[in-house]
C-alpha positions in Angstrom: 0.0 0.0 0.0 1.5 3.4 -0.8 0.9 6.9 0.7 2.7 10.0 0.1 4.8 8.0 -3.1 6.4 5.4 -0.2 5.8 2.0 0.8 4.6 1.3 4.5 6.8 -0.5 6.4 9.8 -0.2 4.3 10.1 3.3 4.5 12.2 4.6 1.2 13.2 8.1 1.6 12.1 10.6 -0.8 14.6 12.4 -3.4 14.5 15.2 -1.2 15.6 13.9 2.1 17.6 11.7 0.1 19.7 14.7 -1.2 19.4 16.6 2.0 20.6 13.1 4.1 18.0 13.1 6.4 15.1 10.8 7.7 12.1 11.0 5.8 9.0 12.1 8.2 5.9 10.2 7.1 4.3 13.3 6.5 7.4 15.2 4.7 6.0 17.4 2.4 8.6 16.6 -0.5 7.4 13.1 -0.4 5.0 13.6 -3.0 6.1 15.4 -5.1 9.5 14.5 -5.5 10.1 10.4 -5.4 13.4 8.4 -5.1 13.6 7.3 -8.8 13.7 11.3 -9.9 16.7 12.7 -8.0 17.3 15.4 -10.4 14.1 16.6 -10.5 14.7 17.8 -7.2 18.6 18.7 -7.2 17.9 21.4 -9.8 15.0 22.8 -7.7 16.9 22.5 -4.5 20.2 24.1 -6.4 17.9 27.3 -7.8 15.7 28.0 -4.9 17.2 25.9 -2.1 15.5 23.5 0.3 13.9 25.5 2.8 12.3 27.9 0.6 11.1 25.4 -1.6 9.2 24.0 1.7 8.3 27.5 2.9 6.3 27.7 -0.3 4.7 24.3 0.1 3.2 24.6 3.2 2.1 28.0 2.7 -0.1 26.9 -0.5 -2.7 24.6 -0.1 -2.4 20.8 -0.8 -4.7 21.0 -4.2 -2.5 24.0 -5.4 1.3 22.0 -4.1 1.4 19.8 -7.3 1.5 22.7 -9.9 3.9 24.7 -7.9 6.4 21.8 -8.0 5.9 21.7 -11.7 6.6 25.6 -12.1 9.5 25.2 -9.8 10.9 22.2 -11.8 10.1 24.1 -15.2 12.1 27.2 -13.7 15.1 25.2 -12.3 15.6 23.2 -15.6 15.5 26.3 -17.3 17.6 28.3 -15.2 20.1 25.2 -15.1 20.3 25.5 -18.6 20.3 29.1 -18.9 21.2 30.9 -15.7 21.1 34.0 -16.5 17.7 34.1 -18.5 16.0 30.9 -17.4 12.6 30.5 -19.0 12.4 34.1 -20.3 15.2 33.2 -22.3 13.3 30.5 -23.9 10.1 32.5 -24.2 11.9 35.3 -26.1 13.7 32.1 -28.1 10.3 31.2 -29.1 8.7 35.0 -29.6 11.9 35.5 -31.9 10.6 32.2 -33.9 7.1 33.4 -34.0 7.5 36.9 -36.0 10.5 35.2 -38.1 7.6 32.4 -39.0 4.7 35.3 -38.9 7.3 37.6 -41.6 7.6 34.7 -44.0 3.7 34.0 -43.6 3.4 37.6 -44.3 5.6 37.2 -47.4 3.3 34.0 -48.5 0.7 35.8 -48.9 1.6 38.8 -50.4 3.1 36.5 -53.0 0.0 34.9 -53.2 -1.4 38.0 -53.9 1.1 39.3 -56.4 0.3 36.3 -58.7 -3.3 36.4 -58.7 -3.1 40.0 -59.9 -0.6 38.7 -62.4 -3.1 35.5 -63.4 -6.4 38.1 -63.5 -4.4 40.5 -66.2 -3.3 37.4 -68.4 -6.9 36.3 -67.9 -8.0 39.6 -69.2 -5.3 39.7 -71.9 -6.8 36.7 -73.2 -10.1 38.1 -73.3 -11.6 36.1 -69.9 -12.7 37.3 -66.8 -11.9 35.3 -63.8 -16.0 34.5 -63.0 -16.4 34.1 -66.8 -18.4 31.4 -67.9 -15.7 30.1 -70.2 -13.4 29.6 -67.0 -15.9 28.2 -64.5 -15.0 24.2 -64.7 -17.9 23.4 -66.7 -17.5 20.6 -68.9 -17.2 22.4 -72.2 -14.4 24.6 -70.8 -12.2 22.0 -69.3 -12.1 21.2 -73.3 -11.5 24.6 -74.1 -9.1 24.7 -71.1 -6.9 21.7 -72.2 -6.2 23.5 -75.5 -5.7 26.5 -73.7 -1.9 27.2 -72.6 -2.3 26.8 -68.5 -3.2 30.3 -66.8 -1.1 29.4 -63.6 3.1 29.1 -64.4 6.1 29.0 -62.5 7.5 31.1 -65.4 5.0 33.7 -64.3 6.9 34.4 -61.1 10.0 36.9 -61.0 12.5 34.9 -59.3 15.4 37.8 -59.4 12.9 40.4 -57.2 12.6 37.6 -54.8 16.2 37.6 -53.6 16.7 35.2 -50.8 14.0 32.2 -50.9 11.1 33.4 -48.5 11.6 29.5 -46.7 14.8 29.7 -46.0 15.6 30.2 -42.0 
């Protein structure tokens, strides 16, 4: 039978007190939270924010809010382990750098997009069609006219020298 992640009887101390070399109380409030088999998990927490104010915290929060404290905490120390001088708002501004890179190319997409529909409506008009003519509306007798036709929509119709760099490079 288990309580608090540790056997009865056979006491098994948790990473905490482990670290810490101490006895494990049976109501040690590192217990759950941090078990034997994940001694990291709790060295990085215990190296950022140190023991005692880790269990200051704990017992100041109540029992149903304990679990996702330990999980910031962990988050935070891994980070700050990793990165101690920015931590996790070094990897949130990692990631904001990624989104407006990814939301510039987007932006370049579409205005490419755009750019060669203009360029298909004025060869569509060149030739005489509207877009929403009844001529181009995928009706049988214009997919015949259409396979005669030379295709409306060509690589060759985009400028590859104005494009400089390609827009999906990184």
């Amino acid at each position: 039978m288990k309580e608090g992640g540790r056997k009865q009887g056979a006491p098994s101390p948790c990473a905490a007190c482990k670290l810490l070399r101490r006895r494990c109380a049976q109501d040690c409030v590192f217990a759950p939270y941090f078990p034997a088999d994940e001694p990291q998990k709790f060295a990085n927490v215990h190296k950022v924010f140190g023991a005692s104010n880790v269990n200051k915290m704990l017992q100041e929060l109540p029992v149903h809010q304990r679990g996702d404290a330990v999980s910031s905490m962990v988050y935070e120390a891994n980070a700050r382990v990793r990165d101690p001088v920015y931590g996790c708002v070094g990897a949130i501004s990692s990631l904001q750098q990624q989104i407006d890179a990814l939301q510039t190319q987007l932006a370049l997409a579409q205005a490419e997009v755009v750019h060669l529909r203009v360029r298909q409506t004025a060869t569509l008009s060149n030739h005489g069609l509207s877009p929403a003519s009844p001529s181009n509306s995928g009706s049988p007798s214009s997919r015949l006219m259409g396979s005669q036709m030379k295709p409306m929509f060509d690589m060759d119709m985009v400028d590859h020298t104005s494009l400089g760099e390609s827009m999906w490079s990184c």
